[in-house]
C-alpha positions, 0 to 999 in steps of 0.5 A: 740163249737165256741164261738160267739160275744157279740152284739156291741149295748146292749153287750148280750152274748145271740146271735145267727147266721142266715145264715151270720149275727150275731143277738141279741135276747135282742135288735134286732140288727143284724150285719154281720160276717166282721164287727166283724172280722174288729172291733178286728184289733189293733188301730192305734195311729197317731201324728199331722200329720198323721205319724203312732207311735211305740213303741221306736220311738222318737217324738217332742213337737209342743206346749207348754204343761203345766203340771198339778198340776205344774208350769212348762212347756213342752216347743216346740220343746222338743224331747222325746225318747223311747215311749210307746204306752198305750190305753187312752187319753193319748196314749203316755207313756215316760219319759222327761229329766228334769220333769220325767215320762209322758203321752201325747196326740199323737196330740201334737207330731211329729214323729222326 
């Protein structure tokens, strides 16, 4: 038995399929079988300037970040090796010399 999509609008596990288009009972949404297909790709996750980040890739700092709770600062031009890619808002997992374990927003990065 193959298992079919919940509905993107309400998440009802009750949908059905009508010829090629997925439809919800609950809600009425109807939505077509590419669309699911192309929602369950994996997300890319871009620095400041468009350049596509991996894990183990080494960015720079392109502004100063302060960091929260503390009087110190990340200041531009620090580079970081070895990121992690996580989900969140913060999508950059590492550790900075001198200040210790982080997370970052990819927006305030370039790939080095």
């Amino acid at each position: 038995m193959t298992t079919l999509p919940e509905c993107p609008s309400c998440s009802s596990a009750y949908t059905y399929e009508d010829g090629a288009l997925y439809i919800c009972p609950e809600c009425g949404n109807e939505w077509s079988q590419a669309e699911t297909h192309s929602a369950d790709t994996e997300s890319v996750v871009r620095d400041a300037f468009g350049n596509v980040l991996q894990d183990g890739d080494s960015v720079t700092v392109i502004k100063d970040l302060k960091i929260k709770g503390s009087s110190s600062v990340v200041k531009v031009g620090t580079k970081v090796r070895n990121i992690r890619l996580v989900d969140g808002d913060h999508d950059i997992d590492c550790k900075i010399d001198g200040i210790g374990a982080m997370q970052l927003k990819s927006e305030y990065v370039k790939k080095a």
